[in-house]
MARSERO-146019 format. One line per 8 residues: number of its first residue (from 0); for each residue x, y, z of C-alpha. Coordinates in nm, 2 decimals. Example, Ala and Ser with C-alpha at 12.3 -4.5 7.8 and 13.67 -1.06 7.14 Angstrom:
<recs>
0) 1.23/-0.45/0.78 ~ 1.37/-0.11/0.71
</recs>
This chain:
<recs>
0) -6.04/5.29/-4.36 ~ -5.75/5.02/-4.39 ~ -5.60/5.25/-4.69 ~ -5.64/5.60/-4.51 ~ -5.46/5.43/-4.19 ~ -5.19/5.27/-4.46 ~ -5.18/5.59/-4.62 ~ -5.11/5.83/-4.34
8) -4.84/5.56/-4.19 ~ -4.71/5.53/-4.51 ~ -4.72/5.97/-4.54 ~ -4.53/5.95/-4.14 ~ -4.23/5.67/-4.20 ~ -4.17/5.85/-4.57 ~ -4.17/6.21/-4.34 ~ -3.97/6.01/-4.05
16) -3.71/5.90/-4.34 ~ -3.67/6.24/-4.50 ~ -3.60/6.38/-4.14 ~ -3.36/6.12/-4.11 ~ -3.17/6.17/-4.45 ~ -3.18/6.52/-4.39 ~ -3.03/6.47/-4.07 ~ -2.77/6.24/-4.18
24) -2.65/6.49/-4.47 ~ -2.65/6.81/-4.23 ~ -2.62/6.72/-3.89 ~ -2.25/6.79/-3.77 ~ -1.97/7.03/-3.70 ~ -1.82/7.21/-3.98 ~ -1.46/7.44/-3.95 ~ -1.43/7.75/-4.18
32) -1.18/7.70/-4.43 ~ -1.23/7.99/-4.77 ~ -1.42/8.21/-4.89 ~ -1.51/8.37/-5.19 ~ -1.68/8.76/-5.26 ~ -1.76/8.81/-4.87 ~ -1.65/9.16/-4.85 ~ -1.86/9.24/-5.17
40) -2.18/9.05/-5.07 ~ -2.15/9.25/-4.68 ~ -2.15/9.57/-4.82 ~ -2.44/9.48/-5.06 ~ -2.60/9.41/-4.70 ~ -2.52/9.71/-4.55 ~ -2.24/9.60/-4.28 ~ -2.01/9.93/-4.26
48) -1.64/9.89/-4.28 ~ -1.50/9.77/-3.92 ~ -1.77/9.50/-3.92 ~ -1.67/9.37/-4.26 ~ -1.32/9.38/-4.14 ~ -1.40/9.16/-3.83 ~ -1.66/8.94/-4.07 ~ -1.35/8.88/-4.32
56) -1.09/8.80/-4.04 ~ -1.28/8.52/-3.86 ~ -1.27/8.17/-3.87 ~ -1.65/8.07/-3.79 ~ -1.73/7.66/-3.66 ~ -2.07/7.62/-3.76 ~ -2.26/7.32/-3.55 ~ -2.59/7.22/-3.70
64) -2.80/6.98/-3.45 ~ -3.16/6.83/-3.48 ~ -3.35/6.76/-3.14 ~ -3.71/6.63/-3.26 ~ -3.80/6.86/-3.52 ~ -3.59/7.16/-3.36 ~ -3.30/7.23/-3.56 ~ -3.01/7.43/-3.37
72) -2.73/7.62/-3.58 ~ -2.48/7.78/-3.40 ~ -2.17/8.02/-3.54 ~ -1.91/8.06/-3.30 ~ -1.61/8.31/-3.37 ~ -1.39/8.48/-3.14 ~ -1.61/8.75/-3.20 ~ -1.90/8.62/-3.12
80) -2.18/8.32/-3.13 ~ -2.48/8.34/-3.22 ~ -2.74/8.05/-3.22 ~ -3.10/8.01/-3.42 ~ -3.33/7.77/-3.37 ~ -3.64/7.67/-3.61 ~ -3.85/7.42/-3.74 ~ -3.85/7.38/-4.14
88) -4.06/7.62/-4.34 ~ -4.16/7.81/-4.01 ~ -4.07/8.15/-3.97 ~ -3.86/8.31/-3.67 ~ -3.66/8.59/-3.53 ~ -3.29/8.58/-3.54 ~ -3.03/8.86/-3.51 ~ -2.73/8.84/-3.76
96) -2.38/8.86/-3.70 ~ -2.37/9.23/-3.79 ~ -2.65/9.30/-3.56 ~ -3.02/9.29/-3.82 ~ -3.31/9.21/-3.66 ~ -3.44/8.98/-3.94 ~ -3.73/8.70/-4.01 ~ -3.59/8.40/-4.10
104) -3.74/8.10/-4.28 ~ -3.51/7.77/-4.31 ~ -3.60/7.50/-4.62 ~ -3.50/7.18/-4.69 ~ -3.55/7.14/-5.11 ~ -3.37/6.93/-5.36 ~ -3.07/6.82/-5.12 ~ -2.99/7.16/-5.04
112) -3.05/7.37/-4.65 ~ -3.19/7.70/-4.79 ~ -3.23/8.01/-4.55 ~ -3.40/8.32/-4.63 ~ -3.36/8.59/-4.40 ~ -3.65/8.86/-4.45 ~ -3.51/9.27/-4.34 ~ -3.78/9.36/-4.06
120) -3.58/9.74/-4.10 ~ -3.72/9.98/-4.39 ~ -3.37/10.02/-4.61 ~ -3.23/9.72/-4.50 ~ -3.17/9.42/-4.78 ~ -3.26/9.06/-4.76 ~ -3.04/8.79/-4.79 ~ -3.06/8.40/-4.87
128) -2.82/8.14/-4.78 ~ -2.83/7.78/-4.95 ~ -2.64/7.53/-4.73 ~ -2.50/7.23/-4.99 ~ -2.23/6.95/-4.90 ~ -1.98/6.82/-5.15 ~ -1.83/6.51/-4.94 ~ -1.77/6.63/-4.63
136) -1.72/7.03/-4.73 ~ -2.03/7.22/-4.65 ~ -2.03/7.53/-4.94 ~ -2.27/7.79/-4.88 ~ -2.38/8.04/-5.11 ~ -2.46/8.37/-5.00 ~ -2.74/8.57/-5.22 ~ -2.78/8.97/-5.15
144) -2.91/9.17/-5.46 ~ -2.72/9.07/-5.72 ~ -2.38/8.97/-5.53 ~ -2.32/8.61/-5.49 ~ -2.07/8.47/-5.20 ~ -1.93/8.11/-5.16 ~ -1.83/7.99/-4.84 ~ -1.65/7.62/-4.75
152) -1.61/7.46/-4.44 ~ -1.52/7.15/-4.40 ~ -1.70/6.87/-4.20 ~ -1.47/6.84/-3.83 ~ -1.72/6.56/-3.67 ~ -2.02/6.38/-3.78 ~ -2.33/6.28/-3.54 ~ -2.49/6.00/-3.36
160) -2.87/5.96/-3.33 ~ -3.06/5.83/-3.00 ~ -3.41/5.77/-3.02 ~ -3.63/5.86/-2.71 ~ -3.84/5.50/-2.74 ~ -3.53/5.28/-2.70 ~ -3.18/5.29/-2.55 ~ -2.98/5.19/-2.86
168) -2.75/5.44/-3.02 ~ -2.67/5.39/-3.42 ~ -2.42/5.56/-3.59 ~ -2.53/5.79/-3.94 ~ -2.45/5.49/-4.14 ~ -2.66/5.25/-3.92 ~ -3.02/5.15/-3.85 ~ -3.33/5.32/-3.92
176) -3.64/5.11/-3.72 ~ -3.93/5.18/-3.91 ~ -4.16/5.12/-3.59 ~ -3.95/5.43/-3.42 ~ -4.15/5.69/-3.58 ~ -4.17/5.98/-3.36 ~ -3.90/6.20/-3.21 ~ -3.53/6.16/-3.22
184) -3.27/6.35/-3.12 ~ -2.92/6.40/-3.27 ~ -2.61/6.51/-3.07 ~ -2.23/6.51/-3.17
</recs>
């Protein structure tokens, strides 16, 4: 009994930890800065001319944010934001910047954020996104067919935690209290 209650502790802090590395390497606000093959990998989607137009021309500020186990990304543009939602490796809805319904499943594997948005529309194409950070540039690669995009932004802030069982606040590079397990919650 001793080792299945070690074990499943053991099983929660290494789960607690990964959530918090995760956190630490993601977590942020991140300012468009290039971008490689966008136009080609749009029209592989589908997105007709004047959207690809608008989708070259903007200058996106990505925010990713963790609140328990609920991470947030929102894209804001002066065309428009758009916000998802999700728990890792749980499917949801989410409507794309050129307007797709899709099902969208977020991963967290090898170091990397992967999203893999699933068409819910007969003819239209699915698309995967895998979220990387070199430093503090955040390159994502966009997958559709056989086209291939890179995007960079660049890291604009970084994140404090705050746990809900205590009234400390520790920076990314600070303290991690083992008996804390449970929900925190990450703001900028």
């Amino acid at each position: 009994l001793v080792c299945i209650i070690f074990e499943t502790v053991h099983k929660q802090v290494d789960l607690t930890q990964n959530k918090v590395a995760m956190a630490e390497k993601f977590v942020g606000k991140y300012k468009f800065v290039s971008s490689e093959n966008f136009d080609e990998f749009m029209k592989e989607l589908g997105v007709n001319y004047l959207l690809r137009k608008i989708g070259n021309a903007v200058t996106p500020t990505v925010e990713l944010s963790l609140d328990g186990d609920v991470w947030t990304m929102r894209n804001i543009s002066t065309f428009r934001t758009l916000e998802v939602s999700f728990r890792l490796g749980e499917e949801v809805d989410e409507v794309t910047p050129d307007g797709r319904n899709v099902k969208t499943t977020f991963t967290y594997e090898n170091g990397e954020l992967k999203q893999v948005q699933k068409a819910t529309k007969a003819g239209e194409k699915d698309s995967i996104f895998i979220r990387r950070l070199e430093g503090d540039k955040l390159i994502t690669t966009c997958i559709c067919g056989n086209v291939t995009s890179i995007r960079i932004l660049q890291r604009i802030e970084r994140c404090f935690f705050t746990t809900a069982k205590c009234q400390y606040t520790c920076s990314l590079l600070g303290c991690l209290n083992v008996d804390l397990i449970g929900d925190f919650r990450l703001h900028f």
